[in-house]
Structures are given as structure tokens and as C-alpha cells.
C-alpha positions in Angstrom: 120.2 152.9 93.8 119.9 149.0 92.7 118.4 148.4 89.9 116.3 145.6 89.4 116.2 143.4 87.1 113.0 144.5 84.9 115.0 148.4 85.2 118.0 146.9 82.8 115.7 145.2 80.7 113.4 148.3 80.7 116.8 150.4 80.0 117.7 148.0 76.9 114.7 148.1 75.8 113.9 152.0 75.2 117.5 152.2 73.8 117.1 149.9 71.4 113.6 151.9 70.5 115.3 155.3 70.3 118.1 153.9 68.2 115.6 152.8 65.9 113.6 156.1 64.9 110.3 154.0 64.2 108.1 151.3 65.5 109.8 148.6 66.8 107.9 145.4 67.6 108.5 143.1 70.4 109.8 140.6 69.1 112.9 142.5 67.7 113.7 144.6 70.9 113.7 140.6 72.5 115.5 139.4 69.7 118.2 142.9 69.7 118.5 142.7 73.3 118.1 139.3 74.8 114.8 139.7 77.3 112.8 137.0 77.2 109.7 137.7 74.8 107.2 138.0 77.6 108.7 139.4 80.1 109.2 142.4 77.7 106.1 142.4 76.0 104.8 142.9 80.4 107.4 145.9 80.8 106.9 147.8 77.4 103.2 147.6 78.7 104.2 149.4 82.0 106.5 152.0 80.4 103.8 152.9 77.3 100.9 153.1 80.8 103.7 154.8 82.9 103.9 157.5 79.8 107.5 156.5 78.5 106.5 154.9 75.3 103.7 154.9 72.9 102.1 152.1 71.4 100.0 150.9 68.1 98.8 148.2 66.6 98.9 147.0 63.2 101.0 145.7 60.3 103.0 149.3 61.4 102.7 149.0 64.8 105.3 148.7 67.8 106.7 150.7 70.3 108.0 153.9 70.4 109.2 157.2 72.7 106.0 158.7 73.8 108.7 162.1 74.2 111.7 162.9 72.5 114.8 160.8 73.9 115.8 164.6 75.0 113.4 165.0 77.3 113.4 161.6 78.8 115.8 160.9 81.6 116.8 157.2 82.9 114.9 158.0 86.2 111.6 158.2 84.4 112.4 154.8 82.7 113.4 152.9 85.8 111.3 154.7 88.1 108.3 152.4 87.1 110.0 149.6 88.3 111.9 151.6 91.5 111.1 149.3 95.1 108.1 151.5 96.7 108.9 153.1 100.1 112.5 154.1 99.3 116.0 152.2 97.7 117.0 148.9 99.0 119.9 148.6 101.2 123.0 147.1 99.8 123.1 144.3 102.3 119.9 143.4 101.7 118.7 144.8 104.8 115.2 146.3 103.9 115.1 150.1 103.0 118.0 151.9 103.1 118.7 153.6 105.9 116.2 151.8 108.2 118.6 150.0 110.1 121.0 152.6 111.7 124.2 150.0 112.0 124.4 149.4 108.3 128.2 149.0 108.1 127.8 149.7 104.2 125.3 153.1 104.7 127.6 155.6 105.6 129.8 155.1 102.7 127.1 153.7 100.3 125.0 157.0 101.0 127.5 159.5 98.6 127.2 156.8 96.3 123.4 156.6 95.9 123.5 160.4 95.4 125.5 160.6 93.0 123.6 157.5 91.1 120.6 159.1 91.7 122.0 162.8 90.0 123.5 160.5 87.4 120.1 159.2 86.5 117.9 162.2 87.4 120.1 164.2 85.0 121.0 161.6 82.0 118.7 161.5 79.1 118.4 158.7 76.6 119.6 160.7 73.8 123.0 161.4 76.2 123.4 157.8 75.7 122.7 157.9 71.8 125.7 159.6 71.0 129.4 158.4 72.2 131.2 160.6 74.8 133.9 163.2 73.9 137.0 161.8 74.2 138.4 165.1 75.6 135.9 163.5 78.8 138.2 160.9 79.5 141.4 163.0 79.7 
């Protein structure tokens, strides 16, 4: 799994919005994490259609989880923006796994998987919180 472009932004963006608690306008999600204004306003857009946020307008208005950041794993944010048809190849050779001589597939493959379970399993709110140093021993 690659992530585009518009995935980081998209995975700043609802970060920034959980760490807030309210919400947030556009503007200060651009401002806090350096996505250019309209390009962000575009993706917020997706995500609040795509069911990740909720949106309202007015002097109290923004942007905020449509679910608790419990419930919401990193796949459903980037998932929006995944390439249709499948992952793209390292190389840059199409889909992954269309073209059997990829010298990169068989030892990209186990990676994918396990970025895939990483972001199939990881919910914003594990992301909230710093890790247990006892993890890194």
C-alpha cells in the first residue's frame, strides 16, 4: 500500500480534528497542518460524503468525526482516496501484481499485508495516545 498524496493530507487532517474535540474550520486544520487551503477544503468534502466526518455551517461550524475516533480505522480514512482496481505497484508498473516479473512483488507482497493489517486494524484514537514504552523494549 502507497499512499497518495490526498491520503496524508486526509490522515493530517482527521488527526488534527480528533485532537481537537470540537468543530474545526478549514482554515485551521490548513493552517495546523500545512495543506494547501483548497485542496483540503476538496478532501474534508470527500471524507464528510464518504461518512468519516460531519460537517456544519455557521459561526460554530467546521468539521468533525462523524464516529468516535474508536471506531474509525486509517483504512476507512484513506480508502476514499485508495487507486480503484487494486494497489499500485512499487515500480510504478500499473496494479500490483499485474505484471508477473516485478522484481520488487515477491518481496513487496509480505509488506503490503502487513501495511494493509496495520491500517485495517489501527484506529485514530490508537494514534491519539503515545505508545507504551514497554512496546519498544
Amino acid at each position: 500500500m502507497l499512499l497518495s498524496q490526498t491520503s496524508e493530507y486526509a490522515l493530517r487532517a482527521v488527526l488534527h480534528i480528533a485532537s481537537r474535540g470540537r468543530p474545526v474550520t478549514v482554515g485551521e486544520i490548513a493552517e495546523a497542518t500545512g495543506v494547501p487551503h483548497n485542496y483540503l477544503s476538496k478532501t474534508l468534502h470527500h471524507l464528510a460524503r464518504s461518512g468519516v466526518l460531519a460537517s456544519a455551517r455557521g459561526p460554530a461550524g467546521g468539521f468533525k468525526l462523524a464516529v468516535p475516533a474508536g471506531a474509525l480505522t486509517l483504512h476507512e480514512v484513506v480508502s476514499p482516496f485508495a487507486v480503484p482496481n487494486g494497489q499500485r505497484c512499487l515500480l510504478g508498473r500499473g496494479v500490483c501484481g499485474e505484471v508477473p516479473d516485478c522484481p520488487a512483488h515477491v518481496r513487496w507482497s509480505p509488506v503490503g499485508r502487513q501495511l494493509r493489517e496495520f491500517f485495517a486494524t489501527t484506529t485514530v484514537a490508537d494514534l491519539m495516545s503515545p505508545p507504551s514504552p514497554t512496546i519498544w523494549r
